[in-house]
TIVEXDO-130238 format. One record per residue (C-alpha): x, y negated, z. Coordinates in steps of 0.2 Angstrom, whole numbers, padded with zeros to 4 digits, always signed. Each point is the difference from the previous one (the first is absolute). Layout:
<recs>
XYZ/...
</recs>
This chain:
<recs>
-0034-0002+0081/-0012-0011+0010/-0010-0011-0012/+0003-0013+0014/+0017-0003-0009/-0007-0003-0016/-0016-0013+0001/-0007-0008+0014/-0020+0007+0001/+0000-0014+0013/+0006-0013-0013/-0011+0009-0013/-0017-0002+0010/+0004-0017+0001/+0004-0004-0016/-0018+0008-0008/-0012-0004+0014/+0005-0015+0009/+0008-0009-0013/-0008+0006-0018/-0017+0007+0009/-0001+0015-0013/-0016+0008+0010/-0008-0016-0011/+0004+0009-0015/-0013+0014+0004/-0013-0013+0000/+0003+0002-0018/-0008+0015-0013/+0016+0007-0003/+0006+0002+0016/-0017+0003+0008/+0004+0017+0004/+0015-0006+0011/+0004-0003+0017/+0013-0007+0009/+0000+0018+0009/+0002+0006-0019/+0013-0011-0001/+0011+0004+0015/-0002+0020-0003/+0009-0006-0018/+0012-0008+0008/+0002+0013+0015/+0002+0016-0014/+0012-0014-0010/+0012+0000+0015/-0001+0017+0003/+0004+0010-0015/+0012-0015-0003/+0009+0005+0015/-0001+0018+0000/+0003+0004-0018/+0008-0016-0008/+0014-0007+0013/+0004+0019+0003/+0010+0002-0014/+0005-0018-0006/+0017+0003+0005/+0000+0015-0007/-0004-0005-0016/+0012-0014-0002/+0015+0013+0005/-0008+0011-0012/-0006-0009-0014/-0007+0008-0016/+0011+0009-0011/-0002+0006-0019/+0009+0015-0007/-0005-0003-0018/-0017+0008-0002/-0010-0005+0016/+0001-0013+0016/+0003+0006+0018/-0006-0010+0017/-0001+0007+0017/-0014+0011+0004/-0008-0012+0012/-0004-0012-0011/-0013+0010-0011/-0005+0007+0016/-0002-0022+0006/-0011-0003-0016/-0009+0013+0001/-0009-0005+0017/+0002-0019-0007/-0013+0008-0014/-0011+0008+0013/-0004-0017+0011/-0007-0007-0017/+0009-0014+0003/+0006-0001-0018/-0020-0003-0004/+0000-0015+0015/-0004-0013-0007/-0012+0010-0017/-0014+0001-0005/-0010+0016+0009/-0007+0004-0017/+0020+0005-0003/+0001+0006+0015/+0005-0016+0012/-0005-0004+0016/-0002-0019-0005/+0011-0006+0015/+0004-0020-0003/+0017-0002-0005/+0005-0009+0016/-0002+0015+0009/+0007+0012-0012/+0014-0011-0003/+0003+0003+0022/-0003+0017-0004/+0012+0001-0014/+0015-0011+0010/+0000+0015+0012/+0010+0013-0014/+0009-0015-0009/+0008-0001+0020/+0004+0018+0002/+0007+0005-0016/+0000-0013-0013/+0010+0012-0014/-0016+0014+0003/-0016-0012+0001/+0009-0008-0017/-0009+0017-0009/-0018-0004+0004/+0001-0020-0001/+0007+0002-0018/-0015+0012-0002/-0012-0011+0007/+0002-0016-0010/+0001+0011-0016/-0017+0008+0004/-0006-0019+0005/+0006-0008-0018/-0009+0016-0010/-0014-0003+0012/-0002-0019-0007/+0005+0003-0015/-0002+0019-0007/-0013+0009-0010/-0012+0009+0012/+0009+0016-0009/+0016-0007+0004/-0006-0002+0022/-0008+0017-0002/+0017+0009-0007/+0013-0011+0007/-0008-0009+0015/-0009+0013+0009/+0016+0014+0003/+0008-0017+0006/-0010-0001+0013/-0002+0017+0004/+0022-0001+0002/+0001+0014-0014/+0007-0014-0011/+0012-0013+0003/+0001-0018-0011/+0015-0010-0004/+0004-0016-0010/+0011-0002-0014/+0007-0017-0003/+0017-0002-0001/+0012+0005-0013/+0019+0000-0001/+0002-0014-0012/-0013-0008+0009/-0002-0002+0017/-0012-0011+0008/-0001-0010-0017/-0014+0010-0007/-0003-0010-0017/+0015+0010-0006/-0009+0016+0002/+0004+0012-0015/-0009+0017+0005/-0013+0005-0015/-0016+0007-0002/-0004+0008-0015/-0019+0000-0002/-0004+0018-0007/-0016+0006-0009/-0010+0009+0015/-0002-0018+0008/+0017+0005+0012/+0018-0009-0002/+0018+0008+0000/+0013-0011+0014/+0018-0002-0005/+0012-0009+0012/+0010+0000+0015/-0006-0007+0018/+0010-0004+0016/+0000-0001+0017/-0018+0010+0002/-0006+0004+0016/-0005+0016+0004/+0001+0005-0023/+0004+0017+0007/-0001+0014+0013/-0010+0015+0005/-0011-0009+0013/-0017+0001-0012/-0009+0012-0012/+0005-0016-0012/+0007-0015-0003/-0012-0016-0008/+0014-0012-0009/-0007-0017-0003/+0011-0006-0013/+0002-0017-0009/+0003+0003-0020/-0003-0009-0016/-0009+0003-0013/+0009-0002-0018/-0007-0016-0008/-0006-0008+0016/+0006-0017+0008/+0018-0004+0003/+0002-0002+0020/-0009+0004+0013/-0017-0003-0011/+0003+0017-0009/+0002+0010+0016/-0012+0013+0002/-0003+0011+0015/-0003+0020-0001/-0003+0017+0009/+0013+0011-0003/+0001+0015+0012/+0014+0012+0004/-0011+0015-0003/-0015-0002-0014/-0018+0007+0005/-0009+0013-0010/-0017-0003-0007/-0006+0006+0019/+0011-0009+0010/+0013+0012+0004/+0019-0003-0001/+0005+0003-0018/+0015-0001-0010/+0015-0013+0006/+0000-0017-0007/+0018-0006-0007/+0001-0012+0014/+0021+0006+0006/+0010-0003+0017/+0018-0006-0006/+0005-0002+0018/-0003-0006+0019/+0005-0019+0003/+0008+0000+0019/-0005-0014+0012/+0008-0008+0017/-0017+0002+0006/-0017+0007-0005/+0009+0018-0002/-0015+0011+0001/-0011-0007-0014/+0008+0006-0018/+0005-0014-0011/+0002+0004-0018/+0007-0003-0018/-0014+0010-0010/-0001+0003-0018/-0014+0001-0011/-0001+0007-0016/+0019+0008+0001/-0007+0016-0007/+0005+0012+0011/-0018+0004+0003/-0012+0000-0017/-0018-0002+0005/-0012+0008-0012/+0017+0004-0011/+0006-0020+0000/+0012-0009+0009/-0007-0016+0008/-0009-0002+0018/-0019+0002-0004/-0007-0017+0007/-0018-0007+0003/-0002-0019-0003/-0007-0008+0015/-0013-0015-0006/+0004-0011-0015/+0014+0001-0009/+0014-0014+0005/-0009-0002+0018/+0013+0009+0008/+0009-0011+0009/-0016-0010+0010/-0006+0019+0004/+0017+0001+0007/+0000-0013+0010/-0015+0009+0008/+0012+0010+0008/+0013-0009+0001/-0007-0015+0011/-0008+0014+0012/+0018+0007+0001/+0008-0016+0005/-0012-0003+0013/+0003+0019+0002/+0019-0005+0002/-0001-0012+0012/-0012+0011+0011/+0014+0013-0001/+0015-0012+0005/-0009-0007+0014/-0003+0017+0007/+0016+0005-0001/+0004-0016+0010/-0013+0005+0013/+0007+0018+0002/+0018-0009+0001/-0006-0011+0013/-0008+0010+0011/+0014+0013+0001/+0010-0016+0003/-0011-0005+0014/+0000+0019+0008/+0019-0001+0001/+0004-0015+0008/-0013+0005+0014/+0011+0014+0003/+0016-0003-0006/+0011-0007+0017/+0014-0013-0004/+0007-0016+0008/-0005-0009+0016/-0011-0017-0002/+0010-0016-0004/+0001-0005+0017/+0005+0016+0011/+0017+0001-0001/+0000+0016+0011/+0008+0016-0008/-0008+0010+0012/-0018-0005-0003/-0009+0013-0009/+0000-0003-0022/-0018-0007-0007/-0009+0006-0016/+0006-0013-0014/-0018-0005-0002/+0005-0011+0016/+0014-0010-0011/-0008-0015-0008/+0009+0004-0018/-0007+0017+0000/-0018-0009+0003/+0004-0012-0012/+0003+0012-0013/-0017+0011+0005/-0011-0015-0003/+0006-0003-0017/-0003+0017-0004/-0016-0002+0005/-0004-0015-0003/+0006+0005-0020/-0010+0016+0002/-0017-0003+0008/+0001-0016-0012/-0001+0012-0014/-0011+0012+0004/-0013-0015+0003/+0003-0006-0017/-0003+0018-0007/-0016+0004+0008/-0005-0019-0004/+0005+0005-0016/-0012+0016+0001/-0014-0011+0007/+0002-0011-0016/-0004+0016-0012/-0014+0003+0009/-0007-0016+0001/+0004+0000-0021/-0009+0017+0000/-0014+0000+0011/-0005-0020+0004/-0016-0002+0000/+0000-0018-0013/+0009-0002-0017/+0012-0013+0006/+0004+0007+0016/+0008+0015-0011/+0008-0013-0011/+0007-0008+0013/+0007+0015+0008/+0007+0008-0016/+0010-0017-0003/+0007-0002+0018/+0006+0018-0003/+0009-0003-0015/+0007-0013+0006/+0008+0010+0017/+0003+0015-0010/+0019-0004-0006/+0002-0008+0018/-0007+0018+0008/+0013+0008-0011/+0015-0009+0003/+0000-0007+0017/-0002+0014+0010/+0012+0007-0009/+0013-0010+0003/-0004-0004+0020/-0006+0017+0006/+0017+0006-0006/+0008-0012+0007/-0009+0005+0016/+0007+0017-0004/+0020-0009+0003/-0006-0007+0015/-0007+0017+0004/+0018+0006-0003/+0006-0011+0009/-0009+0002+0014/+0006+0019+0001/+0017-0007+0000/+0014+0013-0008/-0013+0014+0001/-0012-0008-0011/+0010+0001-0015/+0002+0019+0003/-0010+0012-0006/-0005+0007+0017/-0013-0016+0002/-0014-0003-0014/+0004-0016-0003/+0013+0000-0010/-0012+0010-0013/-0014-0012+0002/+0013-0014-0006/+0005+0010-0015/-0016+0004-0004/-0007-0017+0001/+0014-0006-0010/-0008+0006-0016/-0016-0010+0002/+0008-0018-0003/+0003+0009-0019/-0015+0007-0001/-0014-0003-0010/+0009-0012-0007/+0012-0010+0010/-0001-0016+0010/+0006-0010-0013/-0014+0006-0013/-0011-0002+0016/+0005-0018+0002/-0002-0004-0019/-0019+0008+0000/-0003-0012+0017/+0006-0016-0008/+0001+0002-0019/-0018+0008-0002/-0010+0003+0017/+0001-0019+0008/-0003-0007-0018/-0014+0011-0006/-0018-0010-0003/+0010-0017+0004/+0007+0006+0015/-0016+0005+0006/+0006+0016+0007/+0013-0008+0014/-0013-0015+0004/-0011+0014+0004/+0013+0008+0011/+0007-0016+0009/-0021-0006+0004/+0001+0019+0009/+0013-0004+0008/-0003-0018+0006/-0019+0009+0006/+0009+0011+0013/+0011-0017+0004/-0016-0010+0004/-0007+0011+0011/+0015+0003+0009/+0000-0020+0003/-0015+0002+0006/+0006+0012+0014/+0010-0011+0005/+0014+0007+0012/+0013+0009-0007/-0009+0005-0016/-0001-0019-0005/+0019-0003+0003/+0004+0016-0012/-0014-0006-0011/+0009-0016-0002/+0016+0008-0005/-0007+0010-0014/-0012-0016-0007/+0018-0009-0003/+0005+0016-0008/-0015+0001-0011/+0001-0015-0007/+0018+0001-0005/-0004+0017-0012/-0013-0012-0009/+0013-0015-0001/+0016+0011-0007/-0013+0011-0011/-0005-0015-0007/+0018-0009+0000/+0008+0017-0011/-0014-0001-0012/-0001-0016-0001/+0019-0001-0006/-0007+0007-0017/+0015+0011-0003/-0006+0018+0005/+0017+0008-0002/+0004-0012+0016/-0018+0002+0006/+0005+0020+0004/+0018-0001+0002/-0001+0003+0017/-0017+0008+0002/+0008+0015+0013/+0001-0015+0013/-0017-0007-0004/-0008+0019+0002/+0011+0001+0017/-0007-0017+0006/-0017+0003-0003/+0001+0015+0004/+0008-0004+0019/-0018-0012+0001/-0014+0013-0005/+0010+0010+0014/-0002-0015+0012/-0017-0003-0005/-0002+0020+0002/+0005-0003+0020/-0009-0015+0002/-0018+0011-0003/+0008+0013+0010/+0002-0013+0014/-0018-0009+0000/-0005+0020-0001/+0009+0003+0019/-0007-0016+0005/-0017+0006-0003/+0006+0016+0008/+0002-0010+0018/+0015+0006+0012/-0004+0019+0006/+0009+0009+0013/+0013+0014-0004/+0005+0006-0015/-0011-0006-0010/+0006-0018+0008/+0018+0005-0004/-0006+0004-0018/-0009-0016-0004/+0014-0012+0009/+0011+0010-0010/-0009-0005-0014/+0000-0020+0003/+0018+0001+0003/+0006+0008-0017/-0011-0013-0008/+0010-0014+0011/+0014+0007-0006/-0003+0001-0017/-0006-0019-0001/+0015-0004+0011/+0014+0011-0008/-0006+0003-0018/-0013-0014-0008/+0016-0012+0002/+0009+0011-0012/-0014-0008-0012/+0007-0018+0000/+0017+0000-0008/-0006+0012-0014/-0016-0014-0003/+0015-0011-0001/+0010+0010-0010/-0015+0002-0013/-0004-0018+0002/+0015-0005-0007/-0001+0008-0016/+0017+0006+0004/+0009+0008-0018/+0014+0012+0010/-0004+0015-0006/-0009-0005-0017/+0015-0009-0002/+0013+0013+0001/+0010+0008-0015/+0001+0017-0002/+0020+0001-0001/+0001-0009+0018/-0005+0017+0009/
</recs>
C-alpha cells in the first residue's frame, strides 16, 4: 500500500517547518546533532516500513486475530516479522537519551514519525507504543538497575512493556484497586490479584513481557494514596540477565474487540499459583520509587498515552480520509445538477457538492488534529529543552491543560471523519473489501480509551481549568487570544476569523467562571462532556487559525503546491463557517446551569 493513503508528507512538512519551525530546535544542545535533513530521512524510513511492513497485513490481522489455546498466544506471522524491523529503525529509542541508545529526535518529530504506523496498522504499532511509555516512566522514575535490566532490552525490541490498571471490580475507578503486594524479606514483593482489559499482557512477540502493575501495599492509605507502582515481568531474570524461571503472572483469556483486533487484550492473573517462582506462589514484583507513589508515576504514562490516544485516532482519520479522497476521484456516479442529459458521460462524485462537503469535514476534523498533536509535541519540547525556567513552566502547564483535550477530541471527530469516510464510499464502504469500514472500528475504541471522554471532560473542568486558581486555562486562553492578535493585525481574512474565535474565547472564561461560580460542583460537572466538546471545537479553531496566518506567510505559489495551501485556507473556512457555530448553543446550554441530566432519577430509564 502507498503511504500516500495514509499521511500526507505534504501536510506533514507543513505542519513542522512552516508552521512549528522545528529546524530551531537544533539550535538547541540536545538537538545539536540534528538537521531538518535528519529529520526528513526520520520521516521518510517512518513512511516506508509503515507502508511496506505495517499496512500489509492490517487487514490480515484483524481477520485473523490472536488466538489462545490454553498454554500460549498465537498472531499472524507478519506481525513479529513488522516489529521486528519497527526494532531495527530505532525508532522505539526516538525521542532517548543516546546514552540509552536514543537518537534524541524532538518529540514533534518523532510524534510525525510515529503517526505514520498508528495509520497503517493501528492493532500492530499498539506493541511497541505500550513499550515505549513503559520504558519512558522507568526512565524517570526507575533505579539505574531497574533501566539497565528492564529499559535497555526495551529498547533493543527484545522486551515489550504493558500497563496494568484496571481491575474487574474496578474499572476506571482506580481508588478501589485491591491487588496486594506482600513485601518479602530479600527487598522483592509477591502481587496477588486479577487485572483487565490489558493491552498487549500476553503473546509470543518478545523474549519478555515488562508488566507495570498498580498494587497496594497492606497497611498503606485507603484510596488512590496507597497505590503503589511495580515491575512485575512475565519471565524473571537470573543473576546475569538471562530469561529465568516464569513469574506467576497467568492469561485467564483473550477479550475480543469491534476493532483494535491485532493487539492482544487480556484478563491476566497474578499470584493464581499455577507457576511457583523460587518454590512460591505469588508474581515476584520490584517496587518502582516510593511506596504509595504509584498512582502519580502512572500518570507518567498515562498522560503520554492519552496524547498517544489522540495521535492514534487522528491518524486513523487521516488514513480514512485520504482513502476517501482517492475514491471519489475515481469512482463515476451521477451527472451535475444541472445537466439533465442521460447521455452525457457520468462524473467522479468528488464533482457533487455533498461529496465535497463531506471531504472538507474530514479534513478539516483531521488536519485540525494532527496540528493540535504535533503542537502538543512542540509543548514537550519546549517543557524539556527551553532554554529559561519559566518558558518550561509555561509549557508543561499549557500541556496539561491540552492533554485531556488531545485525548478526547480527536477521538471523537476523526471517527466521525471515519463515517463520512463510509459514507463517502457509499454501500461499498461498509464492506470489507474497502479499508474504511476497519479504520472506523478501529477508531471506535479510542473514545474509551485511556479513560473515556466523560473522565476526560471531568479532568478538563473539575481539576485542569481550576488548578493554581485557574491559572492553567488563563494561560491557555492568553495563548490563544496571542495567535487572535496577530491575525487582526493581518488584517484580511485572518482578521474576520480571528474575530470569530476572540468572541469564542471569551465565552469559555464567562461559562467557566458562571459553573464555578454557582458553588455546587455536583452542577459545576454535570455536564462537563459538553464543555470538553466546546472547548475542544475552539482549540481546534484556534489550531486552523495559525495554520491559516502560516499559508498566508507562505504567499500563493503555482501548481500543486498552490492547490495544497488553498486547500488549506478553505478547510479552515469551513471549519469557522460549519463547526465553531456548533460552540454557541453548548455555551448556552452551560450558561444556563441547566439540571437535565443531574436531575434525572435512576427508575426513569
Amino acid at each position: 500500500m502507498s503511504s500516500s493513503t495514509l499521511l500526507s508528507r505534504r501536510d506533514l512538512a507543513f505542519l513542522l517547518y512552516d508552521w512549528l519551525d522545528v529546524t530551531r530546535l537544533t539550535e538547541r544542545p540536545r538537538y545539536a546533532e540534528h538537521s531538518r535533513e535528519t529529520f526528513d530521512a526520520a520521516l521518510d524510513l517512518s513512511a516506508r516500513v509503515a507502508a511496506e511492513r505495517f499496512a500489509t497485513h492490517n487487514r490480515a490481522a484483524d481477520l485473523a486475530e490472536p488466538t489462545f489455546d490454553g498454554r500460549r498466544v498465537h498472531t499472524i506471522p507478519q506481525v513479529k516479522a513488522a516489529l521486528d524491523r519497527f526494532a531495527e529503525t530505532g525508532l522505539l529509542a526516538a525521542t532517548m537519551d543516546s546514552s540509552i541508545g536514543g537518537m534524541q529526535l524532538p518529540h514533534t518529530v518523532a510524534a510525525a514519525c510515529l503517526a505514520w504506523f498508528q495509520a497503517a496498522n493501528v492493532s500492530t504499532a499498539a506493541y511497541p507504543f505500550l513499550t515505549l511509555g513503559n520504558a519512558n516512566l522507568l526512565l524517570t522514575h526507575g533505579t539505574a538497575e531497574q533501566i539497565d535490566t528492564w529499559v535497555r532490552p526495551m529498547v533493543e525490541g527484545r522486551f515489550f512493556g504493558t500497563m496494568c490498571l484496571s481491575e474487574p471490580q474496578a474499572g476506571s475507578s482506580l481508588a478501589d484497586l485491591t491487588t496486594r503486594a506482600e513485601p518479602q524479606d530479600d527487598g522483592t514483593y509477591r502481587l496477588f490479584g486479577t487485572k483487565m482489559w490489558i493491552s498487549g499482557g500476553d503473546h509470543e512477540l518478545a523474549e519478555n513481557i515488562v508488566h507495570l502493575v498498580l498494587a497496594r501495599i497492606p497497611g498503606g492509605p485507603p484510596g488512590v494514596k496507597g497505590i503503589s507502582l511495580f515491575i512485575a515481568p512475565k519471565v524473571l531474570l537470573d543473576d546475569d540477565g538471562a530469561l529465568g524461571p516464569r513469574n506467576d503472572v497467568v492469561l485467564v483469556g483473550l477479550n475480543h474487540k469491534l476493532g483494535y483486533r491485532g493487539t492482544t487484550n487480556t484478563l491476566l492473573n497474578f499470584g493464581e499459583g499455577v507457576h511457583r517462582p523460587y518454590g512460591r506462589p505469588g508474581a515476584v514484583g520490584y517496587l518502582v520509587g516510593e511506596p504509595h507513589q504509584g498512582l502519580a508515576q502512572m500518570f507518567h504514562l498515562m498522560n503520554e498515552a492519552r496524547i498517544g490516544v489522540g495521535a492514534g485516532a487522528t491518524a486513523l482519520g487521516y488514513a480514512g480520509y485520504l482513502k476517501s479522497v482517492a475514491y471519489a476521484r475515481q469512482r463515476p456516479q451521477g451527472r451535475p445538477v444541472a445537466d439533465r442529459d442521460p447521455t452525457t458521460p457520468q462524473v467522479p462524485i468528488v464533482a457533487h457538492a455533498d461529496v465535497r462537503r463531506m471531504l472538507l469535514a474530514q479534513k478539516s476534523y483531521v488536519e485540525g488534529a494532527l496540528a493540535l498533536i504535533l503542537y502538543c509535541g512542540r509543548l514537550l519540547d519546549e517543557e524539556k529543552t527551553g532554554p529559561a525556567e519559566a518558558d518550561r513552566a509555561r509549557a508543561h502547564l499549557l500541556l496539561d491543560v491540552l492533554t485531556p483535550i488531545a485525548k478526547s477530541w480527536p477521538s471523537q471527530w476523526c471517527l466521525a471523519a471515519n463515517d463520512l469516510a463510509i459514507q463517502v464510499h457509499g454501500g461499498y464502504g461498509y464492506t470489507r473489501d474497502h479499508d474504511v469500514e476497519q479504520h472506523w472500528r478501529d477508531n471506535r475504541l479510542n473514545p474509551i480509551h485511556e479513560g473515556t471522554h466523560g473522565i476526560q471532560a471531568l479532568d478538563l473542568l473539575g481539576r485542569k481549568v481550576t488548578m493554581r486558581d485557574g491559572a492553567g486555562l488563563e494561560l491557555l486562553l492568553e495563548t490563544v487570544r496571542a495567535t487572535v492578535t496577530r491575525a487582526w493585525k493581518a488584517e484580511g481574512e485572518a482578521a474576520e476569523l480571528a474575530g470569530r474565535l476572540g468572541a469564542a474565547v471569551d465565552r469559555i472564561a464567562v461559562v467557566t467562571r458562571r459553573l464555578w461560580g454557582s458553588g455546587d460542583p455536583e452542577l459545576a460537572l454535570a455536564n462537563a462532556s459538553l464543555y470538553l466538546e466546546a472547548v475542544g471545537h475552539v482549540v481546534i479553531a484556534w489550531m486552523w487559525l495559525e495554520q491559516l496566518l502560516a499559508v498566508d506567510a507562505l504567499g500563493v505559489p503555482d501548481g500543486a503546491d498552490g492547490d495544497f495551501l488553498a486547500g488549506k485556507r478553505q478547510a479552515a473556512r469551513y471549519f469557522f463557517r460549519y463547526e465553531l457555530p456548533r460552540t454557541g448553543p453548548q455555551f448556552d446550554l452551560l450558561d444556563s446551569l441547566d439540571r437535565t441530566t443531574l436531575d434525572s432519577r435512576e427508575t426513569w430509564f
